[in-house]
C-alpha positions as CSV (number, residue, x, y, z in Angstrom):
1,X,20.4,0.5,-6.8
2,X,23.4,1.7,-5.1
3,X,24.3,4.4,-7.1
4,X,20.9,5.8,-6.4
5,X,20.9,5.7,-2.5
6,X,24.4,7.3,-3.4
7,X,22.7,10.0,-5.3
8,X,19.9,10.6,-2.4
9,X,22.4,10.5,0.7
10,X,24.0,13.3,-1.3
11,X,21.1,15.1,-1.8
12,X,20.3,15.6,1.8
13,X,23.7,16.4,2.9
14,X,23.8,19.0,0.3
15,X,20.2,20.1,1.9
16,X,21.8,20.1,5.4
17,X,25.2,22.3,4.5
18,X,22.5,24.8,2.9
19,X,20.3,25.7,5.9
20,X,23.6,25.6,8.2
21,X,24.7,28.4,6.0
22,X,21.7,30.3,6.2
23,X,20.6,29.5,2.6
24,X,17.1,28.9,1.0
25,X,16.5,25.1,2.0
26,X,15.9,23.3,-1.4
27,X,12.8,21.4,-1.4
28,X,13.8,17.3,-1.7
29,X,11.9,15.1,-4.0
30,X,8.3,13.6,-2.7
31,X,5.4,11.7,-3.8
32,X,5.1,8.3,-5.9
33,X,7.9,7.7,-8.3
34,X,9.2,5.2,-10.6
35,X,12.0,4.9,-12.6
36,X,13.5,2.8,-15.6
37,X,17.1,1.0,-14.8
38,X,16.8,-1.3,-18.2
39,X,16.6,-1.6,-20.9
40,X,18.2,2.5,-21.7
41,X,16.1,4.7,-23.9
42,X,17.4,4.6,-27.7
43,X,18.9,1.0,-27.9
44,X,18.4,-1.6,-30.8
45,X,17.9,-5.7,-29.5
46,X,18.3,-8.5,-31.8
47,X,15.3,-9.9,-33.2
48,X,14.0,-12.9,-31.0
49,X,15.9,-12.0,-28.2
50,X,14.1,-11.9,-24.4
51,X,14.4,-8.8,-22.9
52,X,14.6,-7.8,-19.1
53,X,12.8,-5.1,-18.0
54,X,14.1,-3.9,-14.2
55,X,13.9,-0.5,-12.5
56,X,12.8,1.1,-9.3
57,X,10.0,3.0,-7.7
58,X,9.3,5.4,-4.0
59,X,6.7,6.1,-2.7
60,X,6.1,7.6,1.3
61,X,3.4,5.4,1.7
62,X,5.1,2.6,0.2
63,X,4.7,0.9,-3.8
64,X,1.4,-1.2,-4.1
65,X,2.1,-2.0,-7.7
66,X,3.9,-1.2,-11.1
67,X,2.4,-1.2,-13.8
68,X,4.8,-2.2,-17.1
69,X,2.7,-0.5,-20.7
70,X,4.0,-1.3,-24.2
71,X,3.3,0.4,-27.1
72,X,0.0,1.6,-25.1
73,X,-1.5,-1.6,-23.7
74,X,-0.6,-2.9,-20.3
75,X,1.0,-6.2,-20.3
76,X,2.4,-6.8,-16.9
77,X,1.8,-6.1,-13.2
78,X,4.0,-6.5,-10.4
79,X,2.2,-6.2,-7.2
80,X,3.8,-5.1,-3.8
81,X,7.6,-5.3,-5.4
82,X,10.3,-6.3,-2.9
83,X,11.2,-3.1,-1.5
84,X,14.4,-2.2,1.4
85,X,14.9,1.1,2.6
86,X,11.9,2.7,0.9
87,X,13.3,1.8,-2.6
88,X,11.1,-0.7,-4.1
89,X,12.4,-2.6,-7.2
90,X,10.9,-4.6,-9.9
91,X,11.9,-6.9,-12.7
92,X,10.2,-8.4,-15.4
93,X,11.1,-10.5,-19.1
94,X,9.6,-9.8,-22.0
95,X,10.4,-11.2,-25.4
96,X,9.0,-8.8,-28.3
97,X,6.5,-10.2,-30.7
98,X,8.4,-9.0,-33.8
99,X,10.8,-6.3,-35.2
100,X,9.9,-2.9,-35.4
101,X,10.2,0.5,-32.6
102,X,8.5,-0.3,-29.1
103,X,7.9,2.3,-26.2
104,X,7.8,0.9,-22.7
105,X,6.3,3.2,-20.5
106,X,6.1,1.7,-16.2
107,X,3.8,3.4,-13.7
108,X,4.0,2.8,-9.7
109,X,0.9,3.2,-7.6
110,X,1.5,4.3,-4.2
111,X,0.0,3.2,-0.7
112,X,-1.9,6.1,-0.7
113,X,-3.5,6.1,-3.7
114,X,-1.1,8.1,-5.9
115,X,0.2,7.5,-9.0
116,X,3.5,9.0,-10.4
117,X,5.0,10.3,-13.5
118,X,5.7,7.7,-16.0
119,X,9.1,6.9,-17.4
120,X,9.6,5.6,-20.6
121,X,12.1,3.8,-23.2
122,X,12.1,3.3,-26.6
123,X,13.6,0.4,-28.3
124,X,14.0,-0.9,-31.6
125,X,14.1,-5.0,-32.4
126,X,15.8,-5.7,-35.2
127,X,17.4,-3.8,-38.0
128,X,15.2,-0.8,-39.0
129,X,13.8,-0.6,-41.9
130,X,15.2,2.2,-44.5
131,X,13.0,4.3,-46.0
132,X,11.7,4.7,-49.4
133,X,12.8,7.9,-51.3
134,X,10.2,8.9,-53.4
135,X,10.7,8.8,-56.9
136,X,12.0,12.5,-58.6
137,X,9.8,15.3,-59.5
138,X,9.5,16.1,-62.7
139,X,11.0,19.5,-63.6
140,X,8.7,22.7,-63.1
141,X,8.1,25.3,-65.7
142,X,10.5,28.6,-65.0
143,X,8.7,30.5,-62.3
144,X,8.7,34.4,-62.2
145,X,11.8,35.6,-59.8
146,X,10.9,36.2,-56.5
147,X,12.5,39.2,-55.1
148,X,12.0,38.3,-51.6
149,X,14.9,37.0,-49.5
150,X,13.8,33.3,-48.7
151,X,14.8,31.7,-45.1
152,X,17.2,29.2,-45.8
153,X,16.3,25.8,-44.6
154,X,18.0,23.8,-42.0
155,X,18.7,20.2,-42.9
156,X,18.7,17.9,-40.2
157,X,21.8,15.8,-39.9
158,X,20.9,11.9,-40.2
159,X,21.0,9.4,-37.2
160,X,23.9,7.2,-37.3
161,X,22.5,3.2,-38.0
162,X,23.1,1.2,-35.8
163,X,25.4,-1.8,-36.6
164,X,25.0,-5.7,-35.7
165,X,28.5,-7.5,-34.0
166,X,30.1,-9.4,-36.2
167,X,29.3,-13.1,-37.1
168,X,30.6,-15.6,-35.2
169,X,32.9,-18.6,-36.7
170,X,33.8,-21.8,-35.3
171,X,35.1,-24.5,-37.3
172,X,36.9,-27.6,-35.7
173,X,37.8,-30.6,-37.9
174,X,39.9,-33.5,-38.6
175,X,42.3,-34.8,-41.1
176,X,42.0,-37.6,-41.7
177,X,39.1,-38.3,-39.4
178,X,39.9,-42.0,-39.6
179,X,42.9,-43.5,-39.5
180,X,44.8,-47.0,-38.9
181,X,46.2,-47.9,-35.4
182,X,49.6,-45.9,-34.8
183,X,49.2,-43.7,-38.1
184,X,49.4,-39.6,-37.6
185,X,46.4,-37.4,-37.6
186,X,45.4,-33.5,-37.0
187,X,43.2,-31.7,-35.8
188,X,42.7,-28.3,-37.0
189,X,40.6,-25.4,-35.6
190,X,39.9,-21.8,-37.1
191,X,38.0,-19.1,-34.8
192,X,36.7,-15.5,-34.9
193,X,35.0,-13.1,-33.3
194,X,35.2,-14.4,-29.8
195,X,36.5,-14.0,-26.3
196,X,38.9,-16.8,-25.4
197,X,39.6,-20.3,-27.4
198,X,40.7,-23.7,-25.4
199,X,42.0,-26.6,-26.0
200,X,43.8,-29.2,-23.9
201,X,42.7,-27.2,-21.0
202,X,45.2,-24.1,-22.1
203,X,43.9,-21.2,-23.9
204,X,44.8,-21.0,-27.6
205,X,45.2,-18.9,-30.3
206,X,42.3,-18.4,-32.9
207,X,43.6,-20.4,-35.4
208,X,46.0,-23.7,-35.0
209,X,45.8,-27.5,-34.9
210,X,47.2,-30.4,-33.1
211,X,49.1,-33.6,-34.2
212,X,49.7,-37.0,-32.8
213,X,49.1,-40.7,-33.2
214,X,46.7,-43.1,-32.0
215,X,46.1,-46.6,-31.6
216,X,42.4,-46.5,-30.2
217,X,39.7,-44.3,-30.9
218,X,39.4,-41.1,-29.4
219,X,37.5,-37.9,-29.0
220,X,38.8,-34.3,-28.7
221,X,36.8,-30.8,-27.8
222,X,37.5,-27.5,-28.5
223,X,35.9,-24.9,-25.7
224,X,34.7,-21.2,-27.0
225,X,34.0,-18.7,-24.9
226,X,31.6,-15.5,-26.6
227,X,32.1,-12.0,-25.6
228,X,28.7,-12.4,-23.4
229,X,30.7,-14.7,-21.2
230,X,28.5,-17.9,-22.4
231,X,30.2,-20.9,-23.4
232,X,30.2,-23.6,-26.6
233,X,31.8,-26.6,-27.1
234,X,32.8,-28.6,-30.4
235,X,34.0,-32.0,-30.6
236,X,35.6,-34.1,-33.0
237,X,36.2,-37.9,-33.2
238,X,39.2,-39.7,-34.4
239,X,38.4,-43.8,-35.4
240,X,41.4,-45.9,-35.4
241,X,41.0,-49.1,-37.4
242,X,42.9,-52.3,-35.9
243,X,44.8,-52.3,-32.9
244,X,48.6,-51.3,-32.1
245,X,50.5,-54.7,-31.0
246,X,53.7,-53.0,-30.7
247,X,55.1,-49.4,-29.6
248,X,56.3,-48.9,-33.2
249,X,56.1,-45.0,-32.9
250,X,56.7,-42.1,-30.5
251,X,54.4,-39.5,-29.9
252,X,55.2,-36.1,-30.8
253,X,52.8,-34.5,-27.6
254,X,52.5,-35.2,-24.4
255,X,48.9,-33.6,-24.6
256,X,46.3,-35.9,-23.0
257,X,42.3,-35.4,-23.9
258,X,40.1,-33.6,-21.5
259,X,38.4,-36.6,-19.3
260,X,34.8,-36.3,-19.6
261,X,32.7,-34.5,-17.2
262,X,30.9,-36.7,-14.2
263,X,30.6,-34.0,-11.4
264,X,27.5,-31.8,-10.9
265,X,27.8,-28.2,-10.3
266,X,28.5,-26.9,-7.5
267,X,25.3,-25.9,-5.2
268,X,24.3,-22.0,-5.6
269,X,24.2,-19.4,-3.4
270,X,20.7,-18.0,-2.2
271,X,20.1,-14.2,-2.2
272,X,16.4,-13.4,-1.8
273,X,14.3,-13.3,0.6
274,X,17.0,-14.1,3.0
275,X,16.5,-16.9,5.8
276,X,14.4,-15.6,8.2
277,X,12.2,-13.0,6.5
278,X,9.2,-11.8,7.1
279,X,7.6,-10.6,3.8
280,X,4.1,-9.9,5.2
281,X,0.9,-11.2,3.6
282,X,1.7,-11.0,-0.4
283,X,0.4,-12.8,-3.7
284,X,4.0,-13.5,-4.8
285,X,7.8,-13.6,-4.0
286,X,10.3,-13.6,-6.2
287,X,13.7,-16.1,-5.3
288,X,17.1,-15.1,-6.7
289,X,20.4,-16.9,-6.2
290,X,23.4,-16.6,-7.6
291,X,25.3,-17.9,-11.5
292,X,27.1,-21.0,-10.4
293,X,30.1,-22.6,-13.4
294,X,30.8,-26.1,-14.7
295,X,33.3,-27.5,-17.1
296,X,30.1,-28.8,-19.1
297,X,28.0,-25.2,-18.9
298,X,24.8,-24.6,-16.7
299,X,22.1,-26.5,-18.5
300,X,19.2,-25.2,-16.0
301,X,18.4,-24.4,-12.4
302,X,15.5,-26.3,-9.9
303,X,13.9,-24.8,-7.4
304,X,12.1,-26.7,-4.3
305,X,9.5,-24.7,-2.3
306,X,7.5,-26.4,0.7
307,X,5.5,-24.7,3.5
308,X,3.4,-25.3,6.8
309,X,0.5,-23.5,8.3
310,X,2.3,-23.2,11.9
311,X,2.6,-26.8,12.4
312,X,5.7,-27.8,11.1
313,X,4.5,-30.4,8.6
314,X,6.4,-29.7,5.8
315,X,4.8,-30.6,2.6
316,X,5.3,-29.0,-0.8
317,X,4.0,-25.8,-2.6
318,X,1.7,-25.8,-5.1
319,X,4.0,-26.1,-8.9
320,X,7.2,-27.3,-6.5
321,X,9.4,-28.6,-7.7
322,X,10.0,-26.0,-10.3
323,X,12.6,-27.1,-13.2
324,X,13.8,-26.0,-16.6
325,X,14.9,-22.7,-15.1
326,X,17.3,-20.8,-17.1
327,X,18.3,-17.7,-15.1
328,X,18.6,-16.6,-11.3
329,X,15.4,-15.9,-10.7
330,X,11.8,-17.9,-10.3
331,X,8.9,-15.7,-9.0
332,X,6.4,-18.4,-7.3
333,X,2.1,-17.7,-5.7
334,X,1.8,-17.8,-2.2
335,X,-0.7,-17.5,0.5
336,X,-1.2,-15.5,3.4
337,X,-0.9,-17.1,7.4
338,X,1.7,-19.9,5.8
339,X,5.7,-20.2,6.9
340,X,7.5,-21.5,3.6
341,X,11.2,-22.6,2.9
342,X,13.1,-23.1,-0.2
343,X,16.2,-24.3,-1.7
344,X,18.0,-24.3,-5.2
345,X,20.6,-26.8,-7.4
346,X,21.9,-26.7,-11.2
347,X,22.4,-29.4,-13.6
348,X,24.8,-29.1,-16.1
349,X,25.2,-29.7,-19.7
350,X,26.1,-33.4,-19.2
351,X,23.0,-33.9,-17.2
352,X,25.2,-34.2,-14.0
353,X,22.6,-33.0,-10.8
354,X,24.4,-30.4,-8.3
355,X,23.9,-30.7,-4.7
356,X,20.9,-29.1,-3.1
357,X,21.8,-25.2,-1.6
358,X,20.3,-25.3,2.2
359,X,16.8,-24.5,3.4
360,X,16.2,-20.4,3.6
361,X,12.9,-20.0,5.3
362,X,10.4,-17.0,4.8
363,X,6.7,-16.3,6.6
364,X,3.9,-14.7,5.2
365,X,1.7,-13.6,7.8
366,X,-2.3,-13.3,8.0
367,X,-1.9,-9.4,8.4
């Protein structure tokens, strides 16, 4: 979005400096518009994978709606999109129904009745599929010679094909995976295709192992970190059998495990609509915050919404509260002449609850 109020301000200052010097005054941009911002024209998406669908619109009159078509047939609607400075945007997910070539085409309809130029995008889910060559001619009989000249034929060069990222490996194991009290065991770890590998709270290389002895069970986790940022953990357990009654050994590492997780995530920050808004009488807002980290990963986020018609008897929206959320964003129904508040909190992958983000407040008037 800011690149683009970038590219307008430039605009008209480059309209200005042209009538100062006496020059033809280009004419800037009107009427209803719309534009794609994702996903880019041409790209290939894993099979299965959800897809986010975000872009802008204009419109002098303001955006009303935009309308999201695939492959011809309208499947979503976003009505009265959040909208600052006369730039409207929109976002919607969308997981394809199967492999194969999609074209996404989004309309906006203007306040006053317009309807702009479409912008499209094609996609492709999964790998294409080649085509068949058809099977030799058989050879012709010898045709008389031709004595015109015939127009050589251009042969267009091939599209590269596109390739899939490598496979990801992560093996973590043991040996032995049981031993008796004070005896020696490893663990050993081999890893590719990844970002970053930890273990014992360092970062490691891709392959290596550890050693030491033990005279009570114990667990130990190796931490991956893909190249989309996301994280994975492995874990391996180590039984001892009996019980050490003397220190009959010294350990060859000072390396103690990682103590498990018992803290909840820290409590996100809220982005939109900001406390204090006024978002006029519409169907639907959407809330976004922002990512939070834990040691144990973000297993979802909750979302608590209540309202009051002007009375200040809080009691709680209609869905509220909204769990099993799994990215920044949750798009609720609202009513017109009501004053609601809402707030936001992630659990993480060891169930532990994160503290509750404050109250930001938002009206939607009658009119």
């Amino acid at each position: 979005m800011a690149t683009r109020r970038l590219l307008i301000g430039a605009f008209f200052i480059l309209t200005i400096s042209v009538f100062i010097s006496g020059c033809e005054m280009p004419t800037a941009p009107s009427g209803t518009m719309v534009w794609l911002d994702v996903p880019v024209d041409g790209i290939t998406v894993p099979e299965g994978e959800r897809l986010h669908i975000e872009g802008h619109a204009s419109s002098p009159e303001g955006v009303d709606k935009i309308e999201i078509w695939i492959n011809g047939e309208l499947l979503f609607e976003v009505e009265n999109p959040s909208t600052e400075d006369m730039l409207s945007d929109f976002s919607q997910e969308w997981t394809p129904p199967g492999p194969g070539e999609y074209t996404i085409q989004v309309l906006a309809l203007g306040g006053d009745g317009s309807t702009s130029e479409p912008d499209n995008a094609r996609i492709q889910v999964g790998e294409p599929v080649a085509e068949v060559q058809p099977a030799p001619e058989e050879e012709s009989p010898p045709q008389e010679e031709i004595t015109d000249t015939p127009t050589p034929s251009i042969t267009p060069t091939p599209s590269p094909t596109p390739t899939s990222p490598p496979d990801v490996v992560i093996d973590f194991w043991a040996d032995p995976g049981e031993i008796n009290a004070g005896d020696l065991f490893t663990v050993f770890w081999h890893v590719e295709n990844v970002q970053t590998v930890i273990f014992g709270g360092a970062e490691q290389a891709f392959d290596g192992s550890y050693s030491d002895f033990l005279c009570q069970d114990q667990r130990y986790t190796l931490t991956v970190i893909h190249n989309d940022g996301t994280e994975e953990k492995r874990s391996v357990d180590i039984s001892v059998l009996g019980t050490c009654a003397t220190a009959t050994f010294t350990p060859t590492s000072t390396f103690t495990p990682e103590p498990a997780d018992t803290t909840g995530p820290p409590a996100p920050n809220q982005l939109k609509p900001i406390n204090g808004s006024d978002m006029g009488c519409v169907g639907s807002v959407m809330m976004r915050w922002e990512a939070v980290s834990d040691p144990s990963g973000i297993a979802e986020y909750q979302v608590e919404v209540q309202r009051h018609p002007g009375d200040n008897n809080w009691g709680g929206a209609g869905g509220s509260p909204f769990t099993g959320i799994g990215g920044t964003e949750k798009e609720i129904s609202v009513e017109c002449g009501w004053e609601y508040r809402w707030r936001v909190r992630a659990i993480d992958g060891e169930g532990n609850v994160g503290n509750w983000s404050g109250w930001f407040t938002f009206n939607i008037p009658l009119t």
